[in-house]
N, C-alpha and C positions, 0 to 999 in steps of 0.2 A: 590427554596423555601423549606424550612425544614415539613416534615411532620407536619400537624395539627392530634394532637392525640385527640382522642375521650373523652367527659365526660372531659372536661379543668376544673380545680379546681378552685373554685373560692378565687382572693389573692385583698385583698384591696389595698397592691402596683400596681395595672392593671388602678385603678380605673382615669379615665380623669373629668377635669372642666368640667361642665357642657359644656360653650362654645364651647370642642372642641367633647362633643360626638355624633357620629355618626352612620345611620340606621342600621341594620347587616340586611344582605339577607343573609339567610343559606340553602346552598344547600346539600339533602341528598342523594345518591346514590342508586341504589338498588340492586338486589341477583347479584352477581357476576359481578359486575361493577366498582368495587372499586379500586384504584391504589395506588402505594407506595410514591406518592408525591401530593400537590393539585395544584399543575400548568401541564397543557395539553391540548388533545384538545376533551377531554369526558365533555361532559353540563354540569358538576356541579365542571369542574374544571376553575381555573384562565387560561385567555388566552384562552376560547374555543370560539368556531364561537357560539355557542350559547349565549354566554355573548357579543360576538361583537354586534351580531343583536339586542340583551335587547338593548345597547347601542345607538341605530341607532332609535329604538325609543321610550327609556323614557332616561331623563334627570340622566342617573347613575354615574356620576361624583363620584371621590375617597374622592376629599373632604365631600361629605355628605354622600354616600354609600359603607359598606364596604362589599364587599363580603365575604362569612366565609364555605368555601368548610365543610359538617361533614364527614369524613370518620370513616366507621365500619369496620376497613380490607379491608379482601374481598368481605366483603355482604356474610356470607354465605346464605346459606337456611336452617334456624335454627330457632325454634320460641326463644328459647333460646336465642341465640345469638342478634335475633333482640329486645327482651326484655331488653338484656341488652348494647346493644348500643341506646337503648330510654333514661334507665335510664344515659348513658354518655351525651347525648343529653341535659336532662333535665337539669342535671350540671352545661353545657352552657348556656345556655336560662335564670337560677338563675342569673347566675353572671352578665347578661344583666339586669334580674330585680333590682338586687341591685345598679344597676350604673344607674336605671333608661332611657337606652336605648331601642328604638322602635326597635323591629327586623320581619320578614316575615321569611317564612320555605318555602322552595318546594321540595316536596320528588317525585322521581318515582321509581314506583314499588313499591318492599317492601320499598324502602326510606320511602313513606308514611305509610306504619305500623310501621316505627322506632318512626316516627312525633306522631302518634297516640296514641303509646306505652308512650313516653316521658307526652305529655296530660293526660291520665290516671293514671298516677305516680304521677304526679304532684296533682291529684283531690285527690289521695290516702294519701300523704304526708299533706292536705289540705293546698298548695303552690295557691294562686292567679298569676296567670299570667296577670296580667293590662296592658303591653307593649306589648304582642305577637298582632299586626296589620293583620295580617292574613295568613293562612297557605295552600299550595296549596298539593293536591295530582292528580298523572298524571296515569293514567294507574294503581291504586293501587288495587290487590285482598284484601278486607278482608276481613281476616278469624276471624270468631264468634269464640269465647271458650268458653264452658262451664263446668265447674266441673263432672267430672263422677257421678253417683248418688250414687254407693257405696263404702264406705270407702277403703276393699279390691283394687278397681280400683285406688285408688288415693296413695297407698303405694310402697316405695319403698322395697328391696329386706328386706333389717334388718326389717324392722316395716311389711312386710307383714307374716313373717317366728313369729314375733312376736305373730301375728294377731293369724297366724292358729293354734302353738300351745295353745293360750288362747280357741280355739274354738275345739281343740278337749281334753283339761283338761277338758271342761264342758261333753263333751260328753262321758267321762268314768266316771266323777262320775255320769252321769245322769244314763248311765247303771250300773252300781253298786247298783244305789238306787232301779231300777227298778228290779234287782234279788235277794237283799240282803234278803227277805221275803222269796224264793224259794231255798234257798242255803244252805247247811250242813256244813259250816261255824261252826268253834269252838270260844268258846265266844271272849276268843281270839285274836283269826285271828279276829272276827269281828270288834273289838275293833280298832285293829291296820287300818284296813280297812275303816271304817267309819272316822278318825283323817285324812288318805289319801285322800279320798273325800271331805271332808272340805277343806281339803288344795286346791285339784284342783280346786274345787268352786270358792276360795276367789281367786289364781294366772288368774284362766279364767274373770274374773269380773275385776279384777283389769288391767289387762292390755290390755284387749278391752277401758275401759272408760279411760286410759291414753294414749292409742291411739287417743281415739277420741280427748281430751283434746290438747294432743302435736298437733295433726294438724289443730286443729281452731287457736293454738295459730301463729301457723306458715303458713298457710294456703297462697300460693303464688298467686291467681289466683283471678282476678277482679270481683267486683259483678256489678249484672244490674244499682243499685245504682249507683253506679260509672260513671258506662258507660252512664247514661242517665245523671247524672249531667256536665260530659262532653260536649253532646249537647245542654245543656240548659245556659254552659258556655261561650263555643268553636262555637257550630256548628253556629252561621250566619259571622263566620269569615275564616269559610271552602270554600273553593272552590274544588271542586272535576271535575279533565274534567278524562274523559274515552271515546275510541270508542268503536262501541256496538259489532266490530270482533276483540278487543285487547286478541292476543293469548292468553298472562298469563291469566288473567280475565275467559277466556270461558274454557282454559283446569282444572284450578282450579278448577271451576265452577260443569263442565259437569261430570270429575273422581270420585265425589259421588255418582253418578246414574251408573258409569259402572258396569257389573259385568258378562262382558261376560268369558262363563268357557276357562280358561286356561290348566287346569287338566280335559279331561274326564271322563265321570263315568268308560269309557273300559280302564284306563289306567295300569289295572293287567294285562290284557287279556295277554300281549307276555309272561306273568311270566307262564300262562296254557302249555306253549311247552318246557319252561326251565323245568320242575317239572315233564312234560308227557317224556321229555327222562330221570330223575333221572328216574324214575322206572319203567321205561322200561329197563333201565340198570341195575334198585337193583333185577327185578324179572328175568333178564339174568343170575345175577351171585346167586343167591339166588338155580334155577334149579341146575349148575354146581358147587356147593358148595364143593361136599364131592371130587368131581374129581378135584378142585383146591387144597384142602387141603391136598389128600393124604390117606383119608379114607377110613376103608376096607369098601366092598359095591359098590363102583363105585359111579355115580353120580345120582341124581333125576331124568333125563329120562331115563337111564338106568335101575334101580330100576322099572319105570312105563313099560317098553319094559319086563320085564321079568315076572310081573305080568298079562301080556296078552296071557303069553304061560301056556302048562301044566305043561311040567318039565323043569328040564334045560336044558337039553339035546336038546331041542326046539331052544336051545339061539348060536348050531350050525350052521355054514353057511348054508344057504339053503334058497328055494323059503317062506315057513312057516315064517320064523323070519323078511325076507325083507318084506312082504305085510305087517305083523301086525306093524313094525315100520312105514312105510307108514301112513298108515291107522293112526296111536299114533300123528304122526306128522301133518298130515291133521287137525286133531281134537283138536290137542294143539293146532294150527294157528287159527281156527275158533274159539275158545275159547278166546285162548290171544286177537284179532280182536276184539269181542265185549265188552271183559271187559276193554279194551282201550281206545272203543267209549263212555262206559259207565264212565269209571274216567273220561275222556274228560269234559262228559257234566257236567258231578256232578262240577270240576272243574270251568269252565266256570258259571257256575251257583254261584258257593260261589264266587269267586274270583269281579263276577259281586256284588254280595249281598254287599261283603264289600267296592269294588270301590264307592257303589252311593254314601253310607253317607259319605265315608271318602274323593271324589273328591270335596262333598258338601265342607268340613271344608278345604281342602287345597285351594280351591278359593279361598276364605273369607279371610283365613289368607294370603293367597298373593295379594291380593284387599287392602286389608287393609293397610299391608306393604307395599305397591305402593303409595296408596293415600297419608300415613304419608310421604315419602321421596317426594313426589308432595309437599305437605304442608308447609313440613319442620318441621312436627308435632314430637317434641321431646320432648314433657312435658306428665309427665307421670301422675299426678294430672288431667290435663283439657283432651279432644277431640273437636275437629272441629265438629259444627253442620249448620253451614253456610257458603257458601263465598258469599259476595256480592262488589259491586263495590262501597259500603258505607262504612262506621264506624258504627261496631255493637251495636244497639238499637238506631238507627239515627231514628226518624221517616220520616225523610225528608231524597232525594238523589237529584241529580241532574241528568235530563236526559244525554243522550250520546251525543257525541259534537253533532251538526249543519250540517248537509250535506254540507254545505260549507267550514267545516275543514274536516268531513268525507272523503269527496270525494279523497282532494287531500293526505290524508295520505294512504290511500286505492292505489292511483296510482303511487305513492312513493315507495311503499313496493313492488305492483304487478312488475313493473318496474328494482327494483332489483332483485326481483328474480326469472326475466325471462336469465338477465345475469348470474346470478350463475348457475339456472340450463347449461345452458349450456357448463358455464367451471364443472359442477359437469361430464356432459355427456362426456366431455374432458379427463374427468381423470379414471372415469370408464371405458374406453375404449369403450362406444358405438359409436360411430364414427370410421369409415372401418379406416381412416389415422391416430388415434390417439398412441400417442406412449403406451410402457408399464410405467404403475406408478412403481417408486422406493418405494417411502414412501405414500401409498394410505393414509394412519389414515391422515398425515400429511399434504397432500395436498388438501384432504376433508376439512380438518381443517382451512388452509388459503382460501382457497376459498369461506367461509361465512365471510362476513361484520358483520352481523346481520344486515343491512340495510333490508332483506328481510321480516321481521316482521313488524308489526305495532306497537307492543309493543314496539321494540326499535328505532322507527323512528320520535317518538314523537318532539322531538328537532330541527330537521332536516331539519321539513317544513314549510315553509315561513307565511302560513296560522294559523297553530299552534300557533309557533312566537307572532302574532298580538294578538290573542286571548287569550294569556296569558299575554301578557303585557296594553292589555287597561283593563285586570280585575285588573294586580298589579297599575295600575296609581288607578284605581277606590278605591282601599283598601289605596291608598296615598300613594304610595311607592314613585312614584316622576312625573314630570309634563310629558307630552306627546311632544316628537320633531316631531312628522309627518311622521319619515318617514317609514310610516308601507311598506310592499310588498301587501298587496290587495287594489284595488279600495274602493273608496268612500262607491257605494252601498254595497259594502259583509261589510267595517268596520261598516256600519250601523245595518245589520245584526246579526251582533255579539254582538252587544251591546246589540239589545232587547234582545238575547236570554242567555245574564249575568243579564238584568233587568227581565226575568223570575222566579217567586218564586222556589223555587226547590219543585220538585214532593214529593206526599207521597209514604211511603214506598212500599205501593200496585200496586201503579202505573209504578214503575221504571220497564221500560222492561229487560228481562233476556238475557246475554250476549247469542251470537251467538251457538248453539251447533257445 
């Protein structure tokens, strides 16, 4: 089957008789999940045992349902990127509105920030969505944005380079006005001088406030408006399942609160013995200066040996000249000795002074650069001020599955990766008979499923399965065949706890640290 490309354009040659059109379930992938064709056997492609099992039990026949794989690439981890496979999303989702076809969404992972992104765009565009029937998110982190608070924070290179010189035009003529009173200035120079101030005035004024102006105009970044009108659209057609230890979910999560130091405050400290032998060796050769060079006089200990006699004639072989060199050399040693321990500590003391502040600021910036690449934070207008397991300004979530799909996704995951570790233990050679690795990266590498997660085991399990398909029968996706994989009492289970109201925002318990 030929690639489905992302953002399909909508062509009224597409368009079918009412008769023949049919439901779309659109499946969206998420960060690095994505493949080069939509037939395989990954959940959200044609042909997966995750579609089999839909199959097995809700009534998904081709003639009434069609499935509509969305691929974004690769999923990168890019807020970019996934902004802008929303907006290809939403593309799609039009050309359904205009043909008047019902369609459902299931995104996992960031698939559902794609879903989200697409929602929002659409409330932005002020597009009514009347056919979206409901949209499912699986394991989805989101992430909250908000606008930086100062202008500066939200420019790029041109328009900040803009910024700063409007901001220090004002500040030479602010200082000009402030000296021109105390200054021997010819009338003049004053003359010309004051016409130069006016000018920086009006270039500092003018292009801070068409700063400000260019980026209200252009301004990319959703307002809470938006985002609550979304829920008051959208959200009772939301279904949100997450479990409450879903990796993505809790590392996302938790990497805001880290900030254990990476860089010590001692991290000069070994630069104090590179620096303590430079001059130890500049005051070695600094002594034997003149006797390197060739100069009359001989060298600086030699010069101090002859100043401790009376004449030269002292500077004769004899018992006289060897004591008082002795004695010269004992007392350089004791001298040199302390004023070594003394630069030491002077050393160790600044070197210290300037490590605390400056390991303080290299955390932070490597905290920071960590969490954006977690994030996938590449917008340089907004930052991350939340991640939650909702859609930002949701007042409502849903709690975390059901200890009856908990459980079994928890011993699904444990399960596999008690096997990997031990083909892991295989390949590292912990094991007395194991051979040597040729290609360790490599075989590291095949040796994870990623079945060992929960985040990506979501599909997988039978319990799951059920639970997502009597919520899509319930949303009218299609009629129930029966044959779920759990017992009677757990499908009963599951039911009340999809007839559960969803939680308020305060209530929602916080993913696992």
């Amino acid at each position: 089957m030929n690639k489905i490309q992302p953002g399909l354009a909508r062509d009224d040659t597409t368009r079918k008789a009412p008769g023949t059109r049919r439901t779309k379930l659109v499946t969206v992938h998420g960060t690095g999940a994505g493949d080069t064709t939509a037939t395989g056997d990954r959940w959200w492609q044609h042909g997966s045992r995750f579609g089999e099992e839909m199959k097995r039990r809700l009534d998904l026949e081709a003639e009434a349902i069609d499935l509509e794989p969305y691929q974004w690439t690769e999923g990168p981890n890019s807020e970019l990127q996934r902004r802008a496979a929303g907006k290809g999303l939403l593309e799609r989702i039009l050309c359904y509105e205009d043909e008047g076809v019902d369609y459902y969404l299931v995104g996992h992972s960031h698939g559902g920030s794609v879903i989200y992104s697409a929602l929002i765009q659409a409330e932005r565009k002020g597009r009514e969505l009347r056919h979206l029937k409901q949209w499912v998110t699986v394991g989805t982190p989101f992430l909250n944005y908000r606008p930086n608070p100062y202008i500066f924070q939200r420019l790029t290179s041109m328009g900040l380079t803009i910024f700063a010189s409007g901001i220090m035009a004002l500040a030479i003529s602010a200082t000009y006005r402030a000296m021109k009173n105390r200054s021997g200035w010819l009338p003049e120079e004053a003359v010309v001088l004051e016409a130069l101030s006016t000018a920086l005035v009006l270039y500092g004024f003018v292009s801070i406030i068409a700063l400000f102006l260019i980026e209200r105009r252009h301004r990319t970044w959703f307002t809470r408006k938006q985002k609550q009108r979304v829920e008051e659209k959208y959200g009772k057609r939301w279904l949100g399942l997450w479990h409450i230890e879903d990796e993505a979910i809790s590392a996302l999560y938790n990497v805001r609160n880290v900030s254990v130091p990476i860089v010590p405050s001692t991290f000069l400290q070994p630069v104090v013995a590179a620096v303590q032998l430079l001059v130890v060796f500049g005051v070695g050769i600094y002594l034997i200066q003149d006797t390197l060079t060739g100069k009359e006089g001989g060298s600086m200990l030699l010069w101090a040996a002859k100043t401790m006699t009376v004449t030269e004639a002292d500077l004769s072989p004899g018992t006289e000249i060897t004591v008082y060199m002795i004695l010269l050399m004992l007392l350089a040693l004791v001298v040199f000795y302390y004023a070594i321990r003394l630069a030491n500590w002077l050393m160790k003391k600044t070197f210290r002074a300037i490590g605390v502040p400056l390991s303080w600021l290299l955390n932070r910036v490597l905290w920071a650069s960590m969490r954006e690449r977690a994030w996938g934070d590449d917008i340089v207008q907004e930052a991350v001020s939340r991640v939650e397991p909702s859609p930002p300004e949701f007042k409502r979530s849903f709690d975390p599955l059901p200890e009856i799909v908990a459980r079994p996704l928890r011993e699904h995951s444990d399960g596999h990766a008690i096997t990997t570790l031990n083909k892991v233990r295989l390949i590292l050679g912990m094991s007395r008979d194991a051979p040597p690795s040729a290609d360790l990266r490599g075989e590291l590498s095949e040796s994870l499923k990623w079945k060992e997660l929960i985040h990506t085991s979501y599909f997988d399990v039978p319990e799951f399965v059920d639970l997502l398909a009597i919520g899509m029968h319930r949303a009218g996706l299609a009629q129930e065949r029966g044959s779920y994989a759990s017992p009677p009492e757990k499908l009963d289970q599951m039911r009340a706890w999809l007839d559960r109201e969803p939680v308020s925002e305060e209530k929602v318990p916080e993913p696992t640290s």
